[in-house]
C-alpha positions in Angstrom: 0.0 0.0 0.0 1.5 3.4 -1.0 0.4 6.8 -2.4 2.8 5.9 -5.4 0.1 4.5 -7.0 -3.4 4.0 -7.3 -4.6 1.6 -4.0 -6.9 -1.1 -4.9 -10.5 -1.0 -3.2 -13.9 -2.5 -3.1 -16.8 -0.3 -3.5 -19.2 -1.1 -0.9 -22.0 1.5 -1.2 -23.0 4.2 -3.3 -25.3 7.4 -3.9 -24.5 8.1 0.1 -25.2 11.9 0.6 -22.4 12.9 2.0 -21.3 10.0 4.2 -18.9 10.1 7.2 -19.0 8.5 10.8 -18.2 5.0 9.6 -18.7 1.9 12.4 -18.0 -1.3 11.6 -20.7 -3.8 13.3 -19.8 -7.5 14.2 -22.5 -8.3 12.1 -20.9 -7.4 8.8 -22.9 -4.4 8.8 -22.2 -0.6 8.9 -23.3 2.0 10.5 -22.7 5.6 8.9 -24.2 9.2 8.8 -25.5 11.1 5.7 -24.6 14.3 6.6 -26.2 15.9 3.9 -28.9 14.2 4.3 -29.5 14.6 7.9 -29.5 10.8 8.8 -28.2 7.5 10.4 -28.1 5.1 8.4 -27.2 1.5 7.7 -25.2 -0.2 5.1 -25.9 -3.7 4.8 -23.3 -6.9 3.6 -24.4 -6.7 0.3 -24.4 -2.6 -0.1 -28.6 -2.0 0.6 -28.6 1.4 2.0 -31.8 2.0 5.0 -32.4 4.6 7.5 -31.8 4.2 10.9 -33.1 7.7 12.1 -34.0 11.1 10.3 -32.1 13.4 12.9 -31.8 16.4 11.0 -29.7 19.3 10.6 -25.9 17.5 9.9 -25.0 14.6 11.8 -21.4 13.9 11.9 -19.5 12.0 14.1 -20.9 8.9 15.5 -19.3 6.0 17.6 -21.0 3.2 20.1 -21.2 3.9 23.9 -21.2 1.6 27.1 -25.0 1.3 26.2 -24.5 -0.1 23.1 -26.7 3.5 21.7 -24.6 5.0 19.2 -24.0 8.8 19.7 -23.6 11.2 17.2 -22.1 14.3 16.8 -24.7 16.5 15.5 -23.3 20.6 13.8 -26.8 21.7 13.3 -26.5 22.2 9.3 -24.7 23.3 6.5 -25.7 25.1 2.6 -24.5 22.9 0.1 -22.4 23.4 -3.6 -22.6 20.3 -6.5 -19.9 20.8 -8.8 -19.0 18.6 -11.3 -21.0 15.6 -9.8 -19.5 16.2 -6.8 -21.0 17.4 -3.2 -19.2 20.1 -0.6 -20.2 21.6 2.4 -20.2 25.4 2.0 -22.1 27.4 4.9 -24.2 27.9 7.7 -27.8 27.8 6.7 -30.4 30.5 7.4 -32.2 28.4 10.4 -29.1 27.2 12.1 -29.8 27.3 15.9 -26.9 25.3 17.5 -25.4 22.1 17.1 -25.6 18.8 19.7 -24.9 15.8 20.8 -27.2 13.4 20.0 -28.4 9.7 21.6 -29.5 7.2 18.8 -31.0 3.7 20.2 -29.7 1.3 17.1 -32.8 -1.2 16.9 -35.7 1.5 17.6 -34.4 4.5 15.6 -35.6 6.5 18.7 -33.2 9.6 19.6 -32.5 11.8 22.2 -30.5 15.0 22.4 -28.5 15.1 25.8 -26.6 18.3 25.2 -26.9 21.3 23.2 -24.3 23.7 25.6 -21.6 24.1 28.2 -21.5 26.0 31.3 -24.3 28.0 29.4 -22.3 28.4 25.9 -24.2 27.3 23.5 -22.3 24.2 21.5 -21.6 25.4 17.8 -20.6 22.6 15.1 -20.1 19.2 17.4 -18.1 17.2 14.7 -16.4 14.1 15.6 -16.0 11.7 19.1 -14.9 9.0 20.9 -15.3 6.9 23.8 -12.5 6.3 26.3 -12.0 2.7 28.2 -14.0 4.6 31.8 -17.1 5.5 29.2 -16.7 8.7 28.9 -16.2 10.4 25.5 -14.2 13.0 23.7 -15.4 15.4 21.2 -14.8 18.3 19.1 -16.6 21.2 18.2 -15.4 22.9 14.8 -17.2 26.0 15.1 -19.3 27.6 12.0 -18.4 29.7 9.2 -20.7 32.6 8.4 -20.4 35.1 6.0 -18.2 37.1 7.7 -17.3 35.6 10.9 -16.2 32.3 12.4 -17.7 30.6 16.0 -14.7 29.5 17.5 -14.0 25.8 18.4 -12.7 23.2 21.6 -12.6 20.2 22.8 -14.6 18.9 25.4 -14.9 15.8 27.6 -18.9 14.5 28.3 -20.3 11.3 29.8 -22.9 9.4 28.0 -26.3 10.3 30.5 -26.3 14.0 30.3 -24.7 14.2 33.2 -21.5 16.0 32.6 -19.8 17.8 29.7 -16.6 20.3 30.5 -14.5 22.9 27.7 -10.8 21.3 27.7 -9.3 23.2 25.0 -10.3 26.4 23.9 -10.0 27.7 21.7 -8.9 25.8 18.8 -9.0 26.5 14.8 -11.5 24.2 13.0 -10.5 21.2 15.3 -12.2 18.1 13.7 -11.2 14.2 14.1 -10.2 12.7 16.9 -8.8 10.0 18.8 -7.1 8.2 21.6 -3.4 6.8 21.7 -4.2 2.6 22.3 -2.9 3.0 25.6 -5.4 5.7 26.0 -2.2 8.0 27.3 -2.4 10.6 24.4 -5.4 12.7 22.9 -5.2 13.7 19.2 -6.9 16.0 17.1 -6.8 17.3 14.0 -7.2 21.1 12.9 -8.7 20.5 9.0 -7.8 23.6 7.4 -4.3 24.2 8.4 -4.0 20.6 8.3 -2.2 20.1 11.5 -2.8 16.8 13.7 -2.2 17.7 17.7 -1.2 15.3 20.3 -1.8 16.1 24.1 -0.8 13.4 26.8 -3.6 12.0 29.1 -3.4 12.2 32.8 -6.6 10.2 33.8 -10.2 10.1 32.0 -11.4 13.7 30.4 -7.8 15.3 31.7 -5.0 16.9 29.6 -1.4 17.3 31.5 0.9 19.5 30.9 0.9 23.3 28.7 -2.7 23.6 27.3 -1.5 26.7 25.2 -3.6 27.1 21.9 -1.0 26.4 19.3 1.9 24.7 21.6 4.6 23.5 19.2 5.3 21.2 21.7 1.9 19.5 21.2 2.2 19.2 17.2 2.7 15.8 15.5 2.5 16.5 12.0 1.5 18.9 9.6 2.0 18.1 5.7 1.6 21.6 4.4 0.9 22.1 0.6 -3.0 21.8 0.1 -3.8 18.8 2.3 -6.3 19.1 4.8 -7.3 16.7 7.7 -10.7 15.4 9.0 -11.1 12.0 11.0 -9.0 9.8 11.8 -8.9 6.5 13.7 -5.3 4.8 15.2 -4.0 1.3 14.7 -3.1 -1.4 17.0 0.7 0.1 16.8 -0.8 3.5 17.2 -0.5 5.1 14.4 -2.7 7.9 13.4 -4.5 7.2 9.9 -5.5 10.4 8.9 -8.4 11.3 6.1 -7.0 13.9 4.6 -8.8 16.5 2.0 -8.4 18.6 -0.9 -5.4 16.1 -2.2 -7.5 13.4 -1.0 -6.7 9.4 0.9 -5.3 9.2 4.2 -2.1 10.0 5.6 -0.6 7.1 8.2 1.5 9.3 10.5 3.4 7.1 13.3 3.3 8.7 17.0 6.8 10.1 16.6 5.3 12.6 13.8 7.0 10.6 10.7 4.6 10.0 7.4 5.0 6.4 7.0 2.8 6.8 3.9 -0.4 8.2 2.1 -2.8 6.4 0.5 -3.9 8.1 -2.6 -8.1 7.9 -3.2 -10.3 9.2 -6.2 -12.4 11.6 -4.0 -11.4 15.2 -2.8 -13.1 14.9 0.4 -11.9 11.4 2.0 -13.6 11.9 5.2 -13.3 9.3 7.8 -11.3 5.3 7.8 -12.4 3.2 10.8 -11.7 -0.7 11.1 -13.4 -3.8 11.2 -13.3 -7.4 9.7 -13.0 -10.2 11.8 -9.1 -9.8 11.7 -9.8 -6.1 11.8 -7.5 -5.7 9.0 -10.4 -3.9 7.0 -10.3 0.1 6.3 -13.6 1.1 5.8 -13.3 4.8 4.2 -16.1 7.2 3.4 -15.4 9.1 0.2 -18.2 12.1 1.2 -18.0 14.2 -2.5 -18.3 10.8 -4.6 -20.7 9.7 -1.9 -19.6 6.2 -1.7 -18.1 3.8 1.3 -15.3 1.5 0.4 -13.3 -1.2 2.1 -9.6 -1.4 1.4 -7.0 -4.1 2.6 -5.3 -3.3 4.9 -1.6 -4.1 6.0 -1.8 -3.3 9.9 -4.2 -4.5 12.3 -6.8 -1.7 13.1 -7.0 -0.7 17.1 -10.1 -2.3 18.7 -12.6 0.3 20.2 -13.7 0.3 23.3 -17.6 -0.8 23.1 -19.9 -2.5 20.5 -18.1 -3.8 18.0 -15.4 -6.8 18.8 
């Protein structure tokens, strides 16, 4: 596997309308979210496409909590551009009110929002997350452009019954995937439009140690510069970071010293998202959001197991 040339893939779904959030299920399946289409939805073994739950505005991030409930990262809407067969996010629409995080039970299709603020700030673009090994869960908020200002974004640290969310790091520019080290010592995020990816060592469940700063140099793993920008990401059992990366799109695999070990070149400007699955969880399931299609590519390290619902 190498960005040298093209990487070989199997198509698993397509006509997705803007997909991202990919979990692999034990059953085969996939769970994803449409963000365009304001949904959950399912993708089954042989590429049938159903609706899990309508949640509206622009759900986003999604992964499984200690409840087996997947929650989703909700940024309350965007405008959208086609060009040249291709879909984009572009703006904030005209009835954006906030953005939230959002409860989804799996076999009803029944949802709950547990929070829409923090310490009385109302949360702005909630955009991608993940659960720690206590149950807890990380996630960031981007922000939102407007037409000629930007909401500032953060990190934040919430447990799964409404009972707690707290602002960890703020502010941040555009801060978007995320994702624990495998020994669950190190936070990273990525910042998409400078396309930096951010590490930030763990002292205990929801707490950063060390200089918070905004824009540390200390804390900065890797940035590519050129035109690349980064979204999601998910780590492998050897903890490395493999980073979707935009504009020049495929995903960057950046080892936890900083070093590009390589960059898998894909056919989509907006590669969105790569999680794992398979029963030897050597599967990268990647959502390609501006083709809108979900594909599954070999791949040559073991994934990192999550912590609930899906090994």
């Amino acid at each position: 596997m190498t960005g040298e040339k093209p990487v070989q893939f199997e198509v698993i779904a397509k006509g997705l309308r803007f997909p991202e959030g990919p979990i692999w299920m034990p059953n085969g399946e996939l769970i994803l979210v449409e963000i365009e289409a304001g949904r959950l939805s399912r993708v089954s073994n042989e590429g049938v496409i159903t609706t899990i739950a309508d949640l509206g505005g622009s759900p986003n991030g999604a992964a499984i909590g200690p409840d087996g409930a997947c929650y989703v990262c909700n940024s309350g809407g965007f405008t959208w551009l086609t060009a040249d067969g291709l879909l984009f996010p572009e703006g904030t629409p005209d009835d954006y009110s906030g953005g939230s995080i959002q409860r989804v039970d799996l076999d009803t299709g029944k949802f709950e929002t547990i929070y829409t603020e923090c310490d009385g700030m109302r949360l702005s673009g909630p955009n991608d997350i993940v659960f720690d090994r206590s149950g807890g869960f990380w996630f960031t908020d981007t922000g939102k452009l407007f037409p000629r200002t930007t909401s500032r974004g953060g990190i934040y640290y919430a447990q799964p019954d409404g009972s707690s969310i707290r602002e960890v790091l703020y502010p941040r520019e555009f801060p978007n995937g995320i994702a624990l080290s495998p020994d669950e010592e190190r936070l990273y995020f990525a910042e998409t439009m400078n396309g930096r990816l951010w590490f930030y060592p763990l002292s205990g469940p929801g707490q950063v140690a060390g200089d918070i700063t905004p824009g540390n140099p200390e804390n900065l793993l890797h940035s590519p510069g050129g035109i690349r920008g980064f979204d999601s990401m998910c780590v492998d059992r050897e903890g490395n970071v493999c980073q979707a990366t935009l504009f020049e799109g495929g995903i960057s695999i950046i080892s936890p010293d900083g070093d590009l070990i390589d960059f898998v070149t894909l056919p989509d400007p907006l590669v969105t998202n790569i999680c794992f699955g398979g029963d030897d969880v050597k599967s990268g399931y990647v959502t390609m959001s501006a083709t809108g299609q979900l594909i599954r590519i070999p791949w040559p390290r073991e994934g990192h197991r999550l912590n609930f619902g899906i090994y």
